[in-house]
N, C-alpha and C positions, 0 to 999 in steps of 0.2 A: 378507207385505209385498211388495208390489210395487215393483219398480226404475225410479225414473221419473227421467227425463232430467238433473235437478237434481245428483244421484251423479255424474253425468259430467261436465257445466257448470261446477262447483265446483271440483273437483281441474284439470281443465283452463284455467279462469279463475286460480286461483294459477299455475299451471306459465308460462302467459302474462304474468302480472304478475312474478314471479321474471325471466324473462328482458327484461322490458324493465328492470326497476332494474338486474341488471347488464349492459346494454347502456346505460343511460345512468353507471354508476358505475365502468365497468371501464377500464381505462389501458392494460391487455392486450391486443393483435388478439386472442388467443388464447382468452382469458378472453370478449371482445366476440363472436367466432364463434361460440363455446357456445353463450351468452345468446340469441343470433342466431337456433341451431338449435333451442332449447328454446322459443323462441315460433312457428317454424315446423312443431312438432311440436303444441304447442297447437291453434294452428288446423288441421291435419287432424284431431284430437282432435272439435273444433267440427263441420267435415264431416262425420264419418260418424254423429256423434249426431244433428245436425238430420238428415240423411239418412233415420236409423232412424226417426225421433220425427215426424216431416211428412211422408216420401215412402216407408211401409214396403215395398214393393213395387217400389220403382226402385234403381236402382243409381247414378245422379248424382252423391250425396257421395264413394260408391266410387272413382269415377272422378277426380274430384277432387282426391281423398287420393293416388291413385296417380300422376296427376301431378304436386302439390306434391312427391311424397319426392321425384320424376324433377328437379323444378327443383333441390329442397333439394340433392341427391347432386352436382347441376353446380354451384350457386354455392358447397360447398364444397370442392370441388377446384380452382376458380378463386382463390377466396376464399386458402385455401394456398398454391398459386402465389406468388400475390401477396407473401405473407408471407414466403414462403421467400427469397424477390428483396430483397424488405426489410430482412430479416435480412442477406443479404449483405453488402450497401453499408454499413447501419451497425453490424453485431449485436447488434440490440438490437432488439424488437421493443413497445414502451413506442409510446402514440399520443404521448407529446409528444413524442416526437424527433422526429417525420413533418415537424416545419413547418422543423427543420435541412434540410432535402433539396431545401430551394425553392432555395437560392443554394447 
């Protein structure tokens, strides 16, 4: 039986779907960044299959994939920053407090 692209698409299409419900269902920054990471890991997931599976011979999705983790790795050190500054001010890291912070 041959491994055809479907096996990869699948598991990666849920991993993507999992992180967008909880990025639209989490109250967490914390819980929300996961979600965040977990569909950014999807889609390099997606790169390097169509990569394999349309351009066997090129390295484009590769490259791809190596600069998405390059962004992934910055937005979440920023991402944290952020959260850690937030935590200060109110300690609590919950998105509904974020609209106390306006006044």
């Amino acid at each position: 039986m041959e491994i055809t692209a479907i096996f990869y698409l699948l598991p990666a299409l849920l991993m993507f779907c999992a992180g967008v419900y909880g990025f639209i269902t989490r109250k967490n920054m914390i819980a929300i960044l996961i979600s965040l990471e977990l569909m950014l890991n999807a889609v390099d997931v997606f790169f390097v299959v169509f990569n394999r599976y349309l351009h066997p011979g090129q390295l484009e999705g590769m490259f791809f994939t190596l600069f998405a983790i390059a962004i992934a790795a910055a937005e979440t050190a920023l991402a944290i920053a952020i959260i850690i500054n937030i935590f200060r001010a109110t300690k609590n890291v919950d998105v509904r407090g974020l609209n106390e912070m306006k006044f």
